[in-house]
C-alpha positions as a printed NumPy array, in Angstrom:
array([[ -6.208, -24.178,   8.415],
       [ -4.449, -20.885,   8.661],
       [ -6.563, -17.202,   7.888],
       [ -5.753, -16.075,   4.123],
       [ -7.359, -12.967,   3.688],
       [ -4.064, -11.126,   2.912],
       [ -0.97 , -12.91 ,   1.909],
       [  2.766, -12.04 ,   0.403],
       [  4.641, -14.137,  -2.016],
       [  7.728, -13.898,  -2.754],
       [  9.504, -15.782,  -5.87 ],
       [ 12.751, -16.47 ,  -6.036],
       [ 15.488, -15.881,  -8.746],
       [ 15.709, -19.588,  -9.369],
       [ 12.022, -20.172, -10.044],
       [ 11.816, -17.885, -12.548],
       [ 15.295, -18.523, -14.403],
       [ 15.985, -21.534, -17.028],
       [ 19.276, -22.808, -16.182],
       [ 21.117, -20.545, -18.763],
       [ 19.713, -17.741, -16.47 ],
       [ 17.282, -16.248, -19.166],
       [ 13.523, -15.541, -17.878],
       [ 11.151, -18.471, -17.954],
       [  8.257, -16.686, -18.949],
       [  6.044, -20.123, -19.008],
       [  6.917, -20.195, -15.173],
       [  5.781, -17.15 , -14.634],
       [  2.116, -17.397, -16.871],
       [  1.218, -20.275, -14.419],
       [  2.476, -18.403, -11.266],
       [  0.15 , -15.484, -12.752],
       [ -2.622, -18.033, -13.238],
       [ -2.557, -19.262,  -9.458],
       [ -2.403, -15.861,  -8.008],
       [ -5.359, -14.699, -10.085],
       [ -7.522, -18.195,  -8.516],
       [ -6.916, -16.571,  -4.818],
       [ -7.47 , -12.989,  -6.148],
       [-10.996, -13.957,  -7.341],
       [-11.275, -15.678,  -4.038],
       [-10.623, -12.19 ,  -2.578],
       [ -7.994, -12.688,  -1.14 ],
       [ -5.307,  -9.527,  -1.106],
       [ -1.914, -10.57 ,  -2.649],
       [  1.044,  -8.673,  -2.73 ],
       [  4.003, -10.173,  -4.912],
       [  7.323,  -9.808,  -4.306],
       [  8.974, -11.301,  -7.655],
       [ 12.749, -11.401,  -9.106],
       [ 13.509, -11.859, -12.106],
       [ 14.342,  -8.259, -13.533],
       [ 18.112,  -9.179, -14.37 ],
       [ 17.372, -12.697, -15.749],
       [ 14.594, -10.523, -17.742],
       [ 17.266,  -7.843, -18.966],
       [ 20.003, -11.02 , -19.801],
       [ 17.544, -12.541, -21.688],
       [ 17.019,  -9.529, -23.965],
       [ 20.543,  -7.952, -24.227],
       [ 22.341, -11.514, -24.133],
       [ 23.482, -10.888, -27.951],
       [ 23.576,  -6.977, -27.711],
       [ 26.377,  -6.478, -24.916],
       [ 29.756,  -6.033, -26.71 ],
       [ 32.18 ,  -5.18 , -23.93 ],
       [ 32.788,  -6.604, -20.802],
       [ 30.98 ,  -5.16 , -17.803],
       [ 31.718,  -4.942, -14.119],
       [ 29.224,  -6.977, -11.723],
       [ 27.739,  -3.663, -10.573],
       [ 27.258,  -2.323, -14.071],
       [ 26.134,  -5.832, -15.839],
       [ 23.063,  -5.561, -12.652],
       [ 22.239,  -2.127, -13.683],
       [ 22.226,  -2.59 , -17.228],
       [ 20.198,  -6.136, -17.21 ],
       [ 17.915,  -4.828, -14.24 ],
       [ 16.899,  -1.231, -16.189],
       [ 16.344,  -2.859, -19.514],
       [ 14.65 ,  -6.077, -17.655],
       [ 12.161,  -4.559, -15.455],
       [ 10.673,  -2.712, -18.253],
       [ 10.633,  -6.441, -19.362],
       [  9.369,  -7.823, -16.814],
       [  6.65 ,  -5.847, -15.445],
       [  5.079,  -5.807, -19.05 ],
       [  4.629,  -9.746, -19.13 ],
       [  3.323,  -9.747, -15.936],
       [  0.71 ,  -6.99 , -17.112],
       [ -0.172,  -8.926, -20.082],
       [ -0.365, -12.139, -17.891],
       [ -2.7  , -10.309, -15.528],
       [ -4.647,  -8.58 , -18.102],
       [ -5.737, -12.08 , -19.625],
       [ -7.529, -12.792, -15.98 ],
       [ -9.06 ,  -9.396, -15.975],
       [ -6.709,  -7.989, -13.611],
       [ -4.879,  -5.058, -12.917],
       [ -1.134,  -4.909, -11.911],
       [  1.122,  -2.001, -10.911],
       [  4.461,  -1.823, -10.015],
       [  6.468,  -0.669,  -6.996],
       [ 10.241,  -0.032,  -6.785],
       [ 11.676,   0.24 ,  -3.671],
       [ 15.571,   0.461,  -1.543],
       [ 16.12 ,  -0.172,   1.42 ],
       [ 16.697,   3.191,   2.286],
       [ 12.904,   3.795,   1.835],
       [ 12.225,   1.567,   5.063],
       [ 14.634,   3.892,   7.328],
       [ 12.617,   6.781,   8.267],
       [  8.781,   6.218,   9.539],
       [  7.463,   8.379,   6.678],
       [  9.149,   6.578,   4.305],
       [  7.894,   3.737,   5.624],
       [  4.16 ,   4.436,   5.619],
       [  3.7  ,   6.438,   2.535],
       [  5.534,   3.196,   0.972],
       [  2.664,   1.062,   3.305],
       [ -0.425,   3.496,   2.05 ],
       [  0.339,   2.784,  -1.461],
       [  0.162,  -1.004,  -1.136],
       [ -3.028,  -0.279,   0.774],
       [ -4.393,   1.711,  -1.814],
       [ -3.722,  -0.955,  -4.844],
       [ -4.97 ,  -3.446,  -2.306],
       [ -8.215,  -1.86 ,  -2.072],
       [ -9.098,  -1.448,  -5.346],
       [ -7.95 ,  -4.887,  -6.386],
       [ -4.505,  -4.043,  -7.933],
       [ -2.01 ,  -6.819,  -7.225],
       [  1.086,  -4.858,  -6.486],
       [  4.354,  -6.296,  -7.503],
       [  7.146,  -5.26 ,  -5.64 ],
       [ 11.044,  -5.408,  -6.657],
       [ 14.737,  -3.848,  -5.056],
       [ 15.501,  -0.858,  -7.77 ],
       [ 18.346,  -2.138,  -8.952],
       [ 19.452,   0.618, -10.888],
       [ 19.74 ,   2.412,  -8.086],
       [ 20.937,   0.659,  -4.719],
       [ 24.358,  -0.392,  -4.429],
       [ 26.138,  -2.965,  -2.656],
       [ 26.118,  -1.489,   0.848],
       [ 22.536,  -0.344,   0.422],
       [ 21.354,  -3.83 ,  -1.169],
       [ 18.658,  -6.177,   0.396],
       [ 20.528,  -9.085,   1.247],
       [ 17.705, -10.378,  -1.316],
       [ 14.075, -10.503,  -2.002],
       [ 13.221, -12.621,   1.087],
       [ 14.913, -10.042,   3.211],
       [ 12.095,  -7.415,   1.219],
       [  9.344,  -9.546,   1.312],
       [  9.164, -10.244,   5.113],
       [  9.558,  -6.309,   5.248],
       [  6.688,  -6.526,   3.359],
       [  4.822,  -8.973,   5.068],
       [  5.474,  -7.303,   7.999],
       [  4.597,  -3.725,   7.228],
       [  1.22 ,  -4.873,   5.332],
       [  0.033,  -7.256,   8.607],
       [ -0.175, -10.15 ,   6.214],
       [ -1.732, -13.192,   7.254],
       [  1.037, -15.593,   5.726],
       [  4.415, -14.893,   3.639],
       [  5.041, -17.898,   0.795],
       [  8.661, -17.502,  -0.062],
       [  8.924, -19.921,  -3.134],
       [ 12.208, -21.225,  -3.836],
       [ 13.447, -24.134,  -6.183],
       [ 13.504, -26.757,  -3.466],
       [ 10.555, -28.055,  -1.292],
       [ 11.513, -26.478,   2.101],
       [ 14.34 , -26.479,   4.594],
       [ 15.72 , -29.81 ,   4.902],
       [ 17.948, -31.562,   7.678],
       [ 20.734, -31.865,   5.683],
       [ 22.025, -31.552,   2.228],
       [ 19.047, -31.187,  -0.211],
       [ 20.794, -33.042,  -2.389],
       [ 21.174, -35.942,  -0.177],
       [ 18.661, -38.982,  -0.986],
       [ 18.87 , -39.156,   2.451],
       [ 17.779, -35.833,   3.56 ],
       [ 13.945, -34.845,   4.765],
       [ 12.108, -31.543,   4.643],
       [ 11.335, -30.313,   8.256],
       [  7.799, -29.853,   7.676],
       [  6.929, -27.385,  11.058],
       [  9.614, -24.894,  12.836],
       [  8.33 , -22.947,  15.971],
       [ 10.433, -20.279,  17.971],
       [ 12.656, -23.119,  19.721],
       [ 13.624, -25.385,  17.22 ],
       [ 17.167, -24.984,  16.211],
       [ 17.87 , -25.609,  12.693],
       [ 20.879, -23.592,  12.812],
       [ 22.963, -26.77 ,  12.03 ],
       [ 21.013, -28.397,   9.234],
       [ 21.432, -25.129,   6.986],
       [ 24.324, -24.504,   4.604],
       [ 25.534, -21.028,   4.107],
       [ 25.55 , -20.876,   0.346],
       [ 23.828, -18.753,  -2.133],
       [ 20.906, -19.383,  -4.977],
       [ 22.593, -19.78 ,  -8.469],
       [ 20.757, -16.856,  -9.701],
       [ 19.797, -14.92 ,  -6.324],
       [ 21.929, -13.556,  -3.554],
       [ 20.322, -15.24 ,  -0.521],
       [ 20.235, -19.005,   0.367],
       [ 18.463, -20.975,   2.986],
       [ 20.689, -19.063,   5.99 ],
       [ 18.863, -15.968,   5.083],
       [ 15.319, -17.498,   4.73 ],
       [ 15.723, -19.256,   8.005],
       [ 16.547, -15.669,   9.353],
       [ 13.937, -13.548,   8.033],
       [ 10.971, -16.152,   8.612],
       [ 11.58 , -16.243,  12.379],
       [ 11.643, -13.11 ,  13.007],
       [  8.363, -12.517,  10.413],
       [  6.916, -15.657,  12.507],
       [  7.704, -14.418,  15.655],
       [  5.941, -11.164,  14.941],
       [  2.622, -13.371,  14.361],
       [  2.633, -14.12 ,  10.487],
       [  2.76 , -17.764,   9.298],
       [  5.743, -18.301,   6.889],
       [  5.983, -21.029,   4.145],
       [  9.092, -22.607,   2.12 ],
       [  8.168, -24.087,  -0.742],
       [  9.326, -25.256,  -3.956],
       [  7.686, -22.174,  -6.868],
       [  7.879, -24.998,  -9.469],
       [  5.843, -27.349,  -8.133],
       [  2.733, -27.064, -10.478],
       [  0.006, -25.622,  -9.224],
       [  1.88 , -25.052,  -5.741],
       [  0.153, -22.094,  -4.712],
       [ -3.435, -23.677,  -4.519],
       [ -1.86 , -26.538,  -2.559],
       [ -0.377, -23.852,  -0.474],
       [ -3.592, -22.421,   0.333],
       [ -6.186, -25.373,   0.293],
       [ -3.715, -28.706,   0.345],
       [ -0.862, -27.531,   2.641],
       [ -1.023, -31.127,   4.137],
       [ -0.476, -33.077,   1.049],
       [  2.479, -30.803,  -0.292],
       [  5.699, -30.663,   1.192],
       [  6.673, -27.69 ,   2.765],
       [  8.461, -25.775,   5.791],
       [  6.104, -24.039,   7.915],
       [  7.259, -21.534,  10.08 ],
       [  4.78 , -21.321,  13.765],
       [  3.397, -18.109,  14.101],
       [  3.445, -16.176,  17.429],
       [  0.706, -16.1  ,  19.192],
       [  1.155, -12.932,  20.635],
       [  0.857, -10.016,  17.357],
       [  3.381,  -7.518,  17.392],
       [  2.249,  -3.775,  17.029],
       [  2.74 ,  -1.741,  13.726],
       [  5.631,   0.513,  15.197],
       [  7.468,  -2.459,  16.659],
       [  7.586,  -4.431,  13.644],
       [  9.076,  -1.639,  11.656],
       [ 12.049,  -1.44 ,  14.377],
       [ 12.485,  -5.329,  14.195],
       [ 13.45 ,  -4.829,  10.662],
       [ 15.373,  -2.002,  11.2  ],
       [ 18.804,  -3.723,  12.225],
       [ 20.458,  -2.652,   9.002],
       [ 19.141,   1.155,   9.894],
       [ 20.524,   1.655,  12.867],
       [ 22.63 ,   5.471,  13.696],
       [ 24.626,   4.352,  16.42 ],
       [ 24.815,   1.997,  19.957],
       [ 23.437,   2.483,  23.569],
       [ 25.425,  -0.034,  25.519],
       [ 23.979,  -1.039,  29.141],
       [ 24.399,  -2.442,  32.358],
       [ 23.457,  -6.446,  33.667],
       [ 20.543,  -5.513,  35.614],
       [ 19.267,  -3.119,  32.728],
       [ 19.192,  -5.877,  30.562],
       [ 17.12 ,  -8.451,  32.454],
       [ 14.936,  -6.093,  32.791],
       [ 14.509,  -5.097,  29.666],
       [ 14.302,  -9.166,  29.338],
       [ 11.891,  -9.861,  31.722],
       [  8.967, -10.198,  29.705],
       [  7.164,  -7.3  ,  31.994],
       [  7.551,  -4.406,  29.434],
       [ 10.094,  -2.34 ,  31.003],
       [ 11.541,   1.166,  29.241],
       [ 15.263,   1.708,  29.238],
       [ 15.938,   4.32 ,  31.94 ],
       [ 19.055,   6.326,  31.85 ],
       [ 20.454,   4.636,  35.172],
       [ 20.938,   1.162,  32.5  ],
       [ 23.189,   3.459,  30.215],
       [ 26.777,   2.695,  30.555],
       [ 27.934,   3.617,  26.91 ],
       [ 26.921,   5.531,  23.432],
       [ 28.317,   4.72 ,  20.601],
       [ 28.034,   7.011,  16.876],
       [ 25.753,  10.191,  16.876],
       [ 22.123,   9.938,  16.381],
       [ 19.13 ,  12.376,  16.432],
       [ 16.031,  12.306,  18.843],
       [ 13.585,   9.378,  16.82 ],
       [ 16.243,   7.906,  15.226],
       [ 16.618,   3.899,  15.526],
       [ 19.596,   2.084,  17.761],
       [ 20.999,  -0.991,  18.528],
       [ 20.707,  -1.585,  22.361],
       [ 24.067,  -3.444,  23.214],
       [ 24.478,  -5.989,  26.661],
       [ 28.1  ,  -5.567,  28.595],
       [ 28.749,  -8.818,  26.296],
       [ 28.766,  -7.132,  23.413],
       [ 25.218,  -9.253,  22.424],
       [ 22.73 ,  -7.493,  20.301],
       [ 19.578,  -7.548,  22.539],
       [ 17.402,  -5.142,  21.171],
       [ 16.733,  -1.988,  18.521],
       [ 14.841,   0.484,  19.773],
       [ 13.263,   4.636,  18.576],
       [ 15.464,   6.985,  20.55 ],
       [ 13.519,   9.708,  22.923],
       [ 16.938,  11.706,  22.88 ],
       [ 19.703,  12.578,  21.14 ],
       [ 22.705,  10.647,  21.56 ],
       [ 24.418,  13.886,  23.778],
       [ 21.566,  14.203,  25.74 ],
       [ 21.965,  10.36 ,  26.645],
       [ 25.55 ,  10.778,  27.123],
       [ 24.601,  13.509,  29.706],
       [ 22.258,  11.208,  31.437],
       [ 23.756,   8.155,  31.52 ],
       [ 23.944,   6.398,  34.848],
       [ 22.14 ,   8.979,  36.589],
       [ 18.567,   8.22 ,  38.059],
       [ 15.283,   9.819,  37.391],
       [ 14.479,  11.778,  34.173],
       [ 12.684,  10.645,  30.912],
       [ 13.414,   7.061,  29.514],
       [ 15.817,   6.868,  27.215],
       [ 13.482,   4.029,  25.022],
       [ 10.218,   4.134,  25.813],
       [  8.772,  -0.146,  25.843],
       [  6.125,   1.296,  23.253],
       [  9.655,   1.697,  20.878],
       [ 11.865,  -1.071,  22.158],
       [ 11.721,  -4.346,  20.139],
       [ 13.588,  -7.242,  22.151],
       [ 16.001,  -9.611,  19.645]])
């Protein structure tokens, strides 16, 4: 049976949308009604939940007289909707005798290390005096280049950042299956570790109402997994599926992603997240890279360098690049990137990535 004593869950778009996209708000009273079972079992619970721009649709669906550009029709729906949204789920809360706030976030606010933790103290904070906090992507705000690729993408940056025991990413289907989910024929995979390949089961297509699809779930719950948090697929309108989650898993059909069993430190899993962040590439030689892949905890030393790529300042976070062009690792700069420029290929001096700062893809 796996530890709950803090969890994230994240619900999709398409649980909490009717199929004209409006909000279904009975969906969300019995979501509200699970969650507040584990909270009285004290468990912490941090939700991630769409459902701003369904929220917003649903009130301005008669009220919108001109035609509105994608980017405009998700600022409009998601300003007017998360006002929406964020009240129901207060009223919902407030009939269990518990108390919700609200946290808006971009993905800009997980770039910089403060950023980061002043975003992770106030969780903490709600968290410890019994708040459930409900996070969301500020919509009014981020644009396309600065977007989550969706909510699962924010709740394993969650998950991550909070040490969670387990992330439940609820979705409108019962797991990752091994083919088409709408095949008779098809099966959920009930248990994924680090080397099973699903890569050719899952189709790249999106959620009707979110941006993401399986491709990105399968993505962002390995690397949550292999950073020691159990991860869950499971289908949000399942009644009652979050008590089966927690005390039934067996009985329920689900995906579960294998936690490591090795737990990745605080600073590291803020870097593995940090792809997306990156100022710039340190490209570097064959033997650099097997060491760095060895498994024995090596730093990058400025001998490995044989390219920089882009500018970046001393802390800042890069993308360490093999002579193939492979991603192999993101790690926190101890230089600028002229000072490593300077150094490259040259033996002795300071490391260029200290292990303590080097996350391995």
């Amino acid at each position: 049976m796996m530890k709950l004593e803090r969890i994230v869950i994240k619900v999709g778009s398409n649980v909490l949308t009717r199929p004209d996209g409006t909000l279904d708000v009975t969906r969300i009273s019995a979501i509200v009604d699970q969650i507040a079972v584990l909270h009285h079992r004290g468990i912490e619970i941090t939700l991630v939940s769409s459902g701003a721009v369904a929220s917003g649709r649903s009130e301005m669906r008669h009220s919108v007289t001109r035609a509105l550009d994608p980017v405009s029709q998700r600022q409009l729906y998601s300003a007017v909707g998360q006002a929406k949204l964020i009240n129901r789920y207060y009223e919902f809360f407030r009939e269990h005798g518990i108390e919700c706030g609200q946290i808006l976030t971009t993905k800009e606010n997980f770039a910089t290390r403060r950023h980061y933790l002043n975003q992770k103290h106030c969780i903490e904070v709600m968290l410890q005096n019994r708040v459930i906090p409900i996070v969301n992507e500020n919509d009014t705000v981020s644009v396309t280049e600065l977007m989550f690729t969706d909510n699962d993408e924010l709740s394993g940056l969650i998950a991550s950042m909070m040490n969670a025991d387990a992330l439940f990413l609820l979705s409108n289907i019962d797991g990752i299956y091994d083919g088409n989910p709408a095949d008779p024929g098809s099966r959920v995979i009930a248990d994924i570790s680090a080397d099973t390949d699903v890569s050719r089961f899952i189709q790249d297509g999106k959620s009707t109402f979110g941006r993401g699809g399986m491709l990105t779930k399968n993505r962002i719950a390995r690397k949550v997994a292999g950073e020691g948090i159990s991860v869950i697929v499971a289908n949000g309108k399942r009644e009652n599926i979050l008590i089966d989650l927690a005390d039934n898993l067996d009985t329920i059909p689900h995906t579960l992603f294998h936690p490591a069993q090795e737990v990745t430190s605080s600073v590291k899993k803020w870097i593995a997240h940090s792809e997306g962040f990156a100022k710039g590439e340190i490209h570097i030689s064959r033997p650099a890279a097997e060491a760095l892949l060895s498994g024995r905890g090596a730093s990058l030393l400025p001998i490995g360098v044989t390219d920089v790529k882009g500018e970046f300042e001393k802390g800042d976070i890069v993308k360490v690049i093999g002579e193939d062009g492979t991603l192999l690792a993101l790690g926190r700069t101890s230089s600028d990137s002229a000072e490593v420029m300077e150094s490259k290929g040259s033996r002795g001096g300071r490391h260029v990535i200290h292990a303590d700062y080097l996350y391995i893809e």
